[in-house]
GUSE-634104 format. One line per field, with one value per atom (N, C-alpha, C): residue in three letters; atom name; x, z, y. Coordinates in steps of 0.001 Angstrom, whole numbers, plus 500000, padded with zeros to 6 digits. Layout:
REM residues N
aa [ALA;...]
at [CA;...]
u [X;...]
w [Z;...]
v [Y;...]
END
This chain:
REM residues 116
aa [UNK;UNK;UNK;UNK;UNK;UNK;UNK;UNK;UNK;UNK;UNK;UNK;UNK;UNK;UNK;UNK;UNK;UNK;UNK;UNK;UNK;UNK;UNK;UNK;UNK;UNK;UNK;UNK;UNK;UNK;UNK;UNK;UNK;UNK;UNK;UNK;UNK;UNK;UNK;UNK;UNK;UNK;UNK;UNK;UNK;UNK;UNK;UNK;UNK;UNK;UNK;UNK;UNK;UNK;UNK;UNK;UNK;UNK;UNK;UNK;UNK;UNK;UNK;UNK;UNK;UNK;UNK;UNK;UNK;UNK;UNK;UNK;UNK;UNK;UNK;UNK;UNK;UNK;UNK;UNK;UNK;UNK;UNK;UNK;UNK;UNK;UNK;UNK;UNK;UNK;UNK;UNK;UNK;UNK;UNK;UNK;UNK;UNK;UNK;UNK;UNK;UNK;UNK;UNK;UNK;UNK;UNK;UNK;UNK;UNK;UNK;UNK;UNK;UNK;UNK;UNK;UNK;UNK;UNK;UNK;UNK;UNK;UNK;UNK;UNK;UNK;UNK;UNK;UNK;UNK;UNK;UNK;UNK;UNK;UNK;UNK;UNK;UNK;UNK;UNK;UNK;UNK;UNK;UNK;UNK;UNK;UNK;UNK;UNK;UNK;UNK;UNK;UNK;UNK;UNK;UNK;UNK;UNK;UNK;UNK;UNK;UNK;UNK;UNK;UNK;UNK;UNK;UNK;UNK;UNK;UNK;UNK;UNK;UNK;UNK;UNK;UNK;UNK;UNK;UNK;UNK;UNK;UNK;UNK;UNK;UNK;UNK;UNK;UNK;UNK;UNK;UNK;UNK;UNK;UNK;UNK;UNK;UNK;UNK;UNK;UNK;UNK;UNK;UNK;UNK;UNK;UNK;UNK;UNK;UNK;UNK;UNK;UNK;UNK;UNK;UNK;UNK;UNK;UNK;UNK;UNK;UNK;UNK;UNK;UNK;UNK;UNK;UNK;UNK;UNK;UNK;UNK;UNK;UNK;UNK;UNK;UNK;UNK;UNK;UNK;UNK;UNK;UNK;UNK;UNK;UNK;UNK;UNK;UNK;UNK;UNK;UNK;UNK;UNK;UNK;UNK;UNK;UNK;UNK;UNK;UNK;UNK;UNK;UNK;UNK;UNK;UNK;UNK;UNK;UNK;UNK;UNK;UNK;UNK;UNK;UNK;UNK;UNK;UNK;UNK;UNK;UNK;UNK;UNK;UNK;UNK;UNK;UNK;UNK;UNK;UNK;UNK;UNK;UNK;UNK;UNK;UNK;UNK;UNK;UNK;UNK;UNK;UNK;UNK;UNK;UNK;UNK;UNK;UNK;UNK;UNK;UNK;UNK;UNK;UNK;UNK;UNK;UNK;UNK;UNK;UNK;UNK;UNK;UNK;UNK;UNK;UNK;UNK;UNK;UNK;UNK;UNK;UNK;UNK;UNK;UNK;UNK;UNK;UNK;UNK;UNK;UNK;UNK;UNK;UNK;UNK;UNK;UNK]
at [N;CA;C;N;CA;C;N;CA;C;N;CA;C;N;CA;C;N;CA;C;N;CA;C;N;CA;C;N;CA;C;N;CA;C;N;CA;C;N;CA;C;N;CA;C;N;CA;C;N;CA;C;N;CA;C;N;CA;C;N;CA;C;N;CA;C;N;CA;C;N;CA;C;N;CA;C;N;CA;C;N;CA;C;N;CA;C;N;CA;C;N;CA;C;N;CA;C;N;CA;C;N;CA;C;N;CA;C;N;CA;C;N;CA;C;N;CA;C;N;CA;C;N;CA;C;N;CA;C;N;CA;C;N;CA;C;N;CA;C;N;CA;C;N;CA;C;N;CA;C;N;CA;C;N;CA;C;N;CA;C;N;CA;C;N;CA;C;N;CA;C;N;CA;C;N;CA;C;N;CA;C;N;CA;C;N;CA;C;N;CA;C;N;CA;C;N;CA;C;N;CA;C;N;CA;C;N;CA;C;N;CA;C;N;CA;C;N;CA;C;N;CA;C;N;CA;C;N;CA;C;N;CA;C;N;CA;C;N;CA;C;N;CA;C;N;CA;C;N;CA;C;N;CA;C;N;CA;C;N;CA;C;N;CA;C;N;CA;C;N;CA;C;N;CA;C;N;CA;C;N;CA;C;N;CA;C;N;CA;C;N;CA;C;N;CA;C;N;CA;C;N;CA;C;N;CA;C;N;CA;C;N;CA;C;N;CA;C;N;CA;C;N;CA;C;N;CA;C;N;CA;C;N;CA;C;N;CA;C;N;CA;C;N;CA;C;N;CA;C;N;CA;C;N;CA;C;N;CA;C;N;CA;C;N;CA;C;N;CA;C;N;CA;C;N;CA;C;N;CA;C;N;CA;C;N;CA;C;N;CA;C;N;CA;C;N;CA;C;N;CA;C;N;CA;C]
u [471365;472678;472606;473223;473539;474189;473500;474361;474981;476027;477221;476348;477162;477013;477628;479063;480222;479682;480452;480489;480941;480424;481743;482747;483463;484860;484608;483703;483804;482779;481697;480376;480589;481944;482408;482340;481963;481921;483767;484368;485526;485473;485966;485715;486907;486505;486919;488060;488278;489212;489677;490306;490803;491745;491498;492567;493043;494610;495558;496359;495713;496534;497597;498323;500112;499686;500107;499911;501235;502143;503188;503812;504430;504842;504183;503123;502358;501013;501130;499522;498753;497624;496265;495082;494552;494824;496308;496730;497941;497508;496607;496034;496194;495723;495059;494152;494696;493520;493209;492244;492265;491113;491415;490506;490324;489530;489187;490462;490701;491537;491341;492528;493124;492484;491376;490426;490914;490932;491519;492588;492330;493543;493234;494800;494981;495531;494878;495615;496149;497241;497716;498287;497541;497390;498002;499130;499822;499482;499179;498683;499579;500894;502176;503162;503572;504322;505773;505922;507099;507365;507945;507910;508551;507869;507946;508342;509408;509340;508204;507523;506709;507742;507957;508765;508224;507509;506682;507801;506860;507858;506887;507298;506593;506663;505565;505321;506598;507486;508215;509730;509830;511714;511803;512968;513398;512891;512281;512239;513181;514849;515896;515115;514822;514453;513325;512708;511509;512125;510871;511143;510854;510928;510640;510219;508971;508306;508158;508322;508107;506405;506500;504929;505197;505140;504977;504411;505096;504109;502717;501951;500251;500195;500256;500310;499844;499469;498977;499473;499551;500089;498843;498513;497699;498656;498041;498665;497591;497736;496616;497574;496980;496989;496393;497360;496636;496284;495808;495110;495776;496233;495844;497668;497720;498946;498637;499941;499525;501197;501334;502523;502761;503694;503407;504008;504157;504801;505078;506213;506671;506772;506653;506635;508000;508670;510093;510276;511429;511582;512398;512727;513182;514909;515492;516341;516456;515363;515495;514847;514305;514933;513135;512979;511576;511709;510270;509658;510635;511416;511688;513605;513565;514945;515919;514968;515554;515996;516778;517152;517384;517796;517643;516577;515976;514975;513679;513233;512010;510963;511349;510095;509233;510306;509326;508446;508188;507558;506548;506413;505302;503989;503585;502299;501282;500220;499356;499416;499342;499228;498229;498476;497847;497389;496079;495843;495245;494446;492905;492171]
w [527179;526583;525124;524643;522327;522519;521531;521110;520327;519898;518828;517807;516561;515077;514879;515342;515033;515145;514814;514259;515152;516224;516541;515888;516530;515968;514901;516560;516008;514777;515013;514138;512846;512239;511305;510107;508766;508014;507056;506371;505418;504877;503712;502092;501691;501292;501244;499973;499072;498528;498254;497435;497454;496359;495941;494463;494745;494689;494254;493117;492399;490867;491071;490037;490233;488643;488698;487759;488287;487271;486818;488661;488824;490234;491494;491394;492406;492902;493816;494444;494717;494111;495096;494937;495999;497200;497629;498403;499000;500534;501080;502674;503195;504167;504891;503844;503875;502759;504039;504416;505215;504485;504123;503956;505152;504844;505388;505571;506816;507501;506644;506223;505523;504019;503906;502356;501598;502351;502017;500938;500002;498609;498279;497924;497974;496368;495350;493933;493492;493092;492256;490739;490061;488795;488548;487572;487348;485560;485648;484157;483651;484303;483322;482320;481404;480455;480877;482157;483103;484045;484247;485198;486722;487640;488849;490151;490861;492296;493086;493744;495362;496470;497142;498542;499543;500171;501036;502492;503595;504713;506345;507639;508615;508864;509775;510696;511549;512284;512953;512510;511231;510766;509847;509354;508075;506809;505574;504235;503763;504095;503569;503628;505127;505349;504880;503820;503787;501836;501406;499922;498946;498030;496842;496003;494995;493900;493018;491695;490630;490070;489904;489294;487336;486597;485292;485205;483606;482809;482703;482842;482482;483008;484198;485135;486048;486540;488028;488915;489961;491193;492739;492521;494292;495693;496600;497786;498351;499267;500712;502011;502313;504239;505234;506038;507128;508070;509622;511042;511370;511699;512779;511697;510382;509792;509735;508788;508548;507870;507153;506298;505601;505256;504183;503032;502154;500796;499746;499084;498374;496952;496201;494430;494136;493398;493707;491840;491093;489604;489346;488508;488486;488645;489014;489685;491258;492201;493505;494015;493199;493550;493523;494233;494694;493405;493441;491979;492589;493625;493982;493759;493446;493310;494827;495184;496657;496963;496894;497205;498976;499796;500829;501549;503054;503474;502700;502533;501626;502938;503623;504758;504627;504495;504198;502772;502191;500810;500468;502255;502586;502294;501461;500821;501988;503085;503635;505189;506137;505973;505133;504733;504692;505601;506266;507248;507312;508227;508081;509479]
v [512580;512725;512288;512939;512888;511361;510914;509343;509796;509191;508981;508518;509187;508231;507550;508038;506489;505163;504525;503041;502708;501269;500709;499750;499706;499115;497631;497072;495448;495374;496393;496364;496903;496930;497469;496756;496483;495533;496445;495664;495623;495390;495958;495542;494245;493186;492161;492540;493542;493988;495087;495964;497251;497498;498004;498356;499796;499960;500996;501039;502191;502540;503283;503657;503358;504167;505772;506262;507631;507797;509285;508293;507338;506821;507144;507107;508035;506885;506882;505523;506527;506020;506968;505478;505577;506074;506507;507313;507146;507654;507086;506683;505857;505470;504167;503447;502244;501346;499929;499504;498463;497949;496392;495260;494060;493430;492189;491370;490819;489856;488275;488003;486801;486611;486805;487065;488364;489303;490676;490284;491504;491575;492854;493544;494769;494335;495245;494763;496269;495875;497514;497458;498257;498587;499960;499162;500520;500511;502145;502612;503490;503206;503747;502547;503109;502319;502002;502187;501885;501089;500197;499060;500025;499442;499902;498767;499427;498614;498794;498093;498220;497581;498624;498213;498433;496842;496709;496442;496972;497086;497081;496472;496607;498141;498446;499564;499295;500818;500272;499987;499428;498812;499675;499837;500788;500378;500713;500725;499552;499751;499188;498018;497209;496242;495014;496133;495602;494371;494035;493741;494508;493956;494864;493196;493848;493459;494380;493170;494367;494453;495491;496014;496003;495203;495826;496662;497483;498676;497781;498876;498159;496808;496252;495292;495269;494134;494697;492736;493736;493068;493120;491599;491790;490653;491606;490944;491067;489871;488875;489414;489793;490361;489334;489200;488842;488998;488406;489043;489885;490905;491879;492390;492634;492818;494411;495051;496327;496355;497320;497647;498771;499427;500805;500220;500965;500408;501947;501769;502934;502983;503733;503222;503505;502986;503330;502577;503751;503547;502235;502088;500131;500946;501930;502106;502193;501678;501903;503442;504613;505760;505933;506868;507592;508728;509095;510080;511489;511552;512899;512579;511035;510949;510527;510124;509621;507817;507738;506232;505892;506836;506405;507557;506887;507511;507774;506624;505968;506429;506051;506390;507275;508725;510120;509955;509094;508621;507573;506828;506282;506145;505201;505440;504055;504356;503549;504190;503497;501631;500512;500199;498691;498243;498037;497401;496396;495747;495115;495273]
END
């Protein structure tokens, strides 16, 4: 029988950090980003001349619910994760409002999870 190439799970090494740029309101990555449990730092660098919300939020609850931090123009912002966490997060203009002009139903605008 064919062995697998996959990886297993546990035998997995994580990158102990991860950077998302924040360019025209837009994250890219805008995937799954998972680092390392409690060491893990997710930093985001925004390379617009515009100050930006991040509205971080659980898997699961509404957007409304979650917080918001501000990202300065040409700034950058990191966050520490911890065990077994995960979160999405949205770029949102220093009016609340998504690049499409949306203030409510942030969800559909979901940039991750965040995992580890």
């Amino acid at each position: 029988m064919a062995e697998s190439a996959a990886v297993p799970q546990e035998d997995r090494t994580l990158p102990q950090s991860a950077t998302i740029t924040i360019r025209d309101q837009e994250a890219t990555p805008n995937c799954e980003v998972e680092v390392e449990p409690n060491v893990g730092r997710i930093q985001f660098v925004n390379q617009d001349d515009a100050d930006y919300r991040l509205r971080f939020w659980k898997q699961h609850t509404p957007a409304m619910d979650g917080i918001d931090v501000v990202l300065a123009a040409g700034g950058t912002f990191t966050i520490a994760i911890k065990t077994n966490d995960s979160f999405y997060f949205a770029v949102l203009n220093d009016r609340g409002l998504t690049k499409a002009g949306f203030e409510t139903d942030i969800e559909r605008f979901a940039n991750g999870p965040i995992r580890n």
